[in-house]
N, CA, C and O atoms as a GROMACS GRO file, in nm:
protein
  208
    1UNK      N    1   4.588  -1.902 -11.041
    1UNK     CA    2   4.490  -1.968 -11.126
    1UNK      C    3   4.468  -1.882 -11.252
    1UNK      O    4   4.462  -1.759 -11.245
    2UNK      N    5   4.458  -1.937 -11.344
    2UNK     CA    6   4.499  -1.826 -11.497
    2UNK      C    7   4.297  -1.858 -11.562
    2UNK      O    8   4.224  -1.956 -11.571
    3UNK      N    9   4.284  -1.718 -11.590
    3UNK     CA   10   4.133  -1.645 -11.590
    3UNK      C   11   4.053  -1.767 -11.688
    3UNK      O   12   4.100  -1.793 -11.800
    4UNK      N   13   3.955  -1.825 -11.647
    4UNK     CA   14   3.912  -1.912 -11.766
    4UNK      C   15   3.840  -1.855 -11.868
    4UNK      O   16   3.782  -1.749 -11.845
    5UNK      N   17   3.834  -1.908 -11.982
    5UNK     CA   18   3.834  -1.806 -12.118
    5UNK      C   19   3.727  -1.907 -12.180
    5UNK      O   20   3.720  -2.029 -12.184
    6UNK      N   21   3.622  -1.770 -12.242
    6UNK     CA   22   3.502  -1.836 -12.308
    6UNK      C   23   3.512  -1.912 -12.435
    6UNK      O   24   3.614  -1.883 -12.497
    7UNK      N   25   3.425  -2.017 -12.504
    7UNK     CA   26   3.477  -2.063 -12.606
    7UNK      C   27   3.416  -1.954 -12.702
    7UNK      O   28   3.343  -1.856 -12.688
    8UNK      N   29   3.499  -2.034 -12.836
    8UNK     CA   30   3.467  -1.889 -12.930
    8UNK      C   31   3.321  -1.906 -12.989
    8UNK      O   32   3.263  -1.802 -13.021
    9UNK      N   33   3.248  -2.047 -13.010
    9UNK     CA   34   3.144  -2.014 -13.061
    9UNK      C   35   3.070  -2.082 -12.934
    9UNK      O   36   3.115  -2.169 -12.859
   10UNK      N   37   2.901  -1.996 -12.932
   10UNK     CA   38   2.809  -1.993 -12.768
   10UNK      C   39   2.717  -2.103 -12.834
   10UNK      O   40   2.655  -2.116 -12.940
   11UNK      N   41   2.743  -2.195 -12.690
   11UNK     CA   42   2.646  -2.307 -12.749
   11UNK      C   43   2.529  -2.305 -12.721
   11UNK      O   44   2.478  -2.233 -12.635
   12UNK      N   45   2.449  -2.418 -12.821
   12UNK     CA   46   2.282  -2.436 -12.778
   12UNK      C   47   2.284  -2.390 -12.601
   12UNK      O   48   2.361  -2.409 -12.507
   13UNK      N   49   2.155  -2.324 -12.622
   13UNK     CA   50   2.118  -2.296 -12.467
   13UNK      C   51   2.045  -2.419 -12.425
   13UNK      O   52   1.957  -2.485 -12.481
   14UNK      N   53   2.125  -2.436 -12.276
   14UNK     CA   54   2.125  -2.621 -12.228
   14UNK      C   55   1.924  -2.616 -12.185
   14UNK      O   56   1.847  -2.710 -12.202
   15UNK      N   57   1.896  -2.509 -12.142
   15UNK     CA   58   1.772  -2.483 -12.075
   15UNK      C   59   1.686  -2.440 -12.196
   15UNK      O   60   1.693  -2.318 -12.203
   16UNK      N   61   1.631  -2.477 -12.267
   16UNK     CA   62   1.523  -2.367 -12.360
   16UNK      C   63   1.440  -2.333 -12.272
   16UNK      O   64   1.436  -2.378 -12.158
   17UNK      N   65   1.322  -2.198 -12.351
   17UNK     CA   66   1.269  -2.216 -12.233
   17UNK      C   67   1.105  -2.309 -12.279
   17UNK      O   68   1.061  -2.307 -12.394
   18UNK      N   69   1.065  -2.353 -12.212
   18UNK     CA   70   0.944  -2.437 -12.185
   18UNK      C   71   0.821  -2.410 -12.255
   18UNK      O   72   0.799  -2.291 -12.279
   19UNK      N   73   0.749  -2.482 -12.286
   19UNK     CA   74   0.630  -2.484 -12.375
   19UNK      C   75   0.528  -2.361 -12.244
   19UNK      O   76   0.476  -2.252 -12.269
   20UNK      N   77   0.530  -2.404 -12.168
   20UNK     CA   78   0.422  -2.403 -12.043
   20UNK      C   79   0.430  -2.213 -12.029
   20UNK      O   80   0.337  -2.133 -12.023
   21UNK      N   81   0.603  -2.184 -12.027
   21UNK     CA   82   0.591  -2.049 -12.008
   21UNK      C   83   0.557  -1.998 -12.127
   21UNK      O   84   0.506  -1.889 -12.100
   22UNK      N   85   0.557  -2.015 -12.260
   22UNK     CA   86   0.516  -1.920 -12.393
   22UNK      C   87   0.386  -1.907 -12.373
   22UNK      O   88   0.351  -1.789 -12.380
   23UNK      N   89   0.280  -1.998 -12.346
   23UNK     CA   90   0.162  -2.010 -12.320
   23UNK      C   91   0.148  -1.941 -12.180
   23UNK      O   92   0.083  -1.837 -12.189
   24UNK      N   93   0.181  -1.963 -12.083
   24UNK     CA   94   0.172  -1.793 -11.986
   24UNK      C   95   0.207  -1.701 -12.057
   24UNK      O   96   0.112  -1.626 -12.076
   25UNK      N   97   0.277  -1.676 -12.096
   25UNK     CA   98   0.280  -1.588 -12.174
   25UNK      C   99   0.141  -1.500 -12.261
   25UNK      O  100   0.105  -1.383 -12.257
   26UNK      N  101   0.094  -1.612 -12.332
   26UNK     CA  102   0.014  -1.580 -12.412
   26UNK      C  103  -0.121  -1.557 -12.356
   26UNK      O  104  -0.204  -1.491 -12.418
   27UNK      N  105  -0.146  -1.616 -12.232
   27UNK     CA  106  -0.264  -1.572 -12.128
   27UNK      C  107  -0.260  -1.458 -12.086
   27UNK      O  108  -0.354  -1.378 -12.090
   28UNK      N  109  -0.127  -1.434 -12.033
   28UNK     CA  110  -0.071  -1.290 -11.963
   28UNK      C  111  -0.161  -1.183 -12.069
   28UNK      O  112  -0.240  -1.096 -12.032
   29UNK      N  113  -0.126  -1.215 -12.194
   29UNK     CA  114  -0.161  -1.116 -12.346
   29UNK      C  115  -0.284  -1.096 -12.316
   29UNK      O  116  -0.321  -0.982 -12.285
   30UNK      N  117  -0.399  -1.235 -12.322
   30UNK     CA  118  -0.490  -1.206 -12.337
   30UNK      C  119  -0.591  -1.104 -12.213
   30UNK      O  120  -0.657  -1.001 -12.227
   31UNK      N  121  -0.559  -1.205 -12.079
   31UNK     CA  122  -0.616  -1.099 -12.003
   31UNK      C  123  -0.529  -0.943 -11.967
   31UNK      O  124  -0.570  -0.865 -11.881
   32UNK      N  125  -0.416  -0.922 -12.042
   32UNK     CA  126  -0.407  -0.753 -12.023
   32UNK      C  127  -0.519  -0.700 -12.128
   32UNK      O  128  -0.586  -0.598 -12.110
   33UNK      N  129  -0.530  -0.798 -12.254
   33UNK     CA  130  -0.629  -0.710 -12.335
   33UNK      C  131  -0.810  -0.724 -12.308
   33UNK      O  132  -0.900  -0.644 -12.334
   34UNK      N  133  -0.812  -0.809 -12.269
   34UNK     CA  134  -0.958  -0.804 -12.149
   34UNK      C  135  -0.951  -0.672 -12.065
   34UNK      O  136  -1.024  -0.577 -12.095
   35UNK      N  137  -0.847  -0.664 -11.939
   35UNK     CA  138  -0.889  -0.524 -11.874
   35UNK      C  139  -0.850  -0.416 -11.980
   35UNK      O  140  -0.896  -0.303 -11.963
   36UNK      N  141  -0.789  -0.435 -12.061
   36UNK     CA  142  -0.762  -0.224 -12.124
   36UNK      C  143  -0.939  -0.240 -12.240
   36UNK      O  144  -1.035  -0.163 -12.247
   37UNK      N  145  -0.916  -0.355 -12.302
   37UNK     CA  146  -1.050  -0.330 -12.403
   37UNK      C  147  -1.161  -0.222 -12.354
   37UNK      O  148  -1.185  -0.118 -12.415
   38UNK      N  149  -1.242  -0.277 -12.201
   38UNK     CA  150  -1.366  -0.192 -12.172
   38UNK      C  151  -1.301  -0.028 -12.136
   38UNK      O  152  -1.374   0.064 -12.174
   39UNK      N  153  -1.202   0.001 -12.082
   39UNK     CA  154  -1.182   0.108 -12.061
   39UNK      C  155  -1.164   0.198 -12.184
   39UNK      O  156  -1.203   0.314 -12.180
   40UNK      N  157  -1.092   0.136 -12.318
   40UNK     CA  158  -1.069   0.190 -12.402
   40UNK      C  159  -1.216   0.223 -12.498
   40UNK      O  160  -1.241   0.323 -12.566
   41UNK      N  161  -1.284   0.124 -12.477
   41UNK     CA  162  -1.426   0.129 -12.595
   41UNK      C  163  -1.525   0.217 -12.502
   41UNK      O  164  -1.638   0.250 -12.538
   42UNK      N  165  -1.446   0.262 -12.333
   42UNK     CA  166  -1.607   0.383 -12.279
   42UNK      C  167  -1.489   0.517 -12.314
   42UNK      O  168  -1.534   0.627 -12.347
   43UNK      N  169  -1.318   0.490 -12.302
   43UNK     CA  170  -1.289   0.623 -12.325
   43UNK      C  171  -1.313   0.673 -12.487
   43UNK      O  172  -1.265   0.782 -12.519
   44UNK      N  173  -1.370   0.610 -12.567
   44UNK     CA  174  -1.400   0.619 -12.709
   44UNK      C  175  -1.533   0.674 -12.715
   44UNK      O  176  -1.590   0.755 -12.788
   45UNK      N  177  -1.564   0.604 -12.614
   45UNK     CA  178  -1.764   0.658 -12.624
   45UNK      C  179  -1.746   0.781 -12.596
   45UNK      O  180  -1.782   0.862 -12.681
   46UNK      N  181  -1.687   0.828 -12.472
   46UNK     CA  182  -1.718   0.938 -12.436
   46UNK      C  183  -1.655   1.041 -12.500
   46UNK      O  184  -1.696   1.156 -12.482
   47UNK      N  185  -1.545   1.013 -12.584
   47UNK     CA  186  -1.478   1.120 -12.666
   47UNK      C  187  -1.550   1.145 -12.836
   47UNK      O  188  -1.512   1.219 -12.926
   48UNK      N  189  -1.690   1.031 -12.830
   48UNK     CA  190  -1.784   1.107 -12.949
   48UNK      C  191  -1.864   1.116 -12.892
   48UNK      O  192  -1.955   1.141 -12.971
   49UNK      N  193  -1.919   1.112 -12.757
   49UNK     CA  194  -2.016   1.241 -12.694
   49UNK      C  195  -1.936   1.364 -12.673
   49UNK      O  196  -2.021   1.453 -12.663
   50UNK      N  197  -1.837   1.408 -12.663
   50UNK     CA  198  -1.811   1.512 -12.672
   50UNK      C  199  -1.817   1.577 -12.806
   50UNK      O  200  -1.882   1.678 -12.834
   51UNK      N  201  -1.747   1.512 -12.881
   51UNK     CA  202  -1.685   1.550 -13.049
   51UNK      C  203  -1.850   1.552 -13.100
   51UNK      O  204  -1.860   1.635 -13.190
   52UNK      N  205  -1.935   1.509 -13.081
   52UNK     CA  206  -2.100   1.504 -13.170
   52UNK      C  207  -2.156   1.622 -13.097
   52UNK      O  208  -2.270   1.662 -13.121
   0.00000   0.00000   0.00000
């Protein structure tokens, strides 16, 4: 059986991907920046109680 050979130019991708996952996506975003926000605005506090 002789090796089958790719064409030369790669076509449209048959699958895009989906409205539904960019928008997980974009939730994913928001609640990682929900949990780091409070940790970041007390490790801020407490690094100008030290620095004052």
């Amino acid at each position: 059986m002789p090796p089958s050979r790719k064409p030369l130019r790669s076509s449209p991708d048959p699958n895009p991907e989906p409205k539904a996952n960019h928008m997980t996506k974009f939730y994913a975003l928001i609640a990682a920046a929900a949990v780091c926000a409070p940790v970041a605005m007390s490790l801020m506090n407490q690094a100008a109680l030290i620095v004052a």
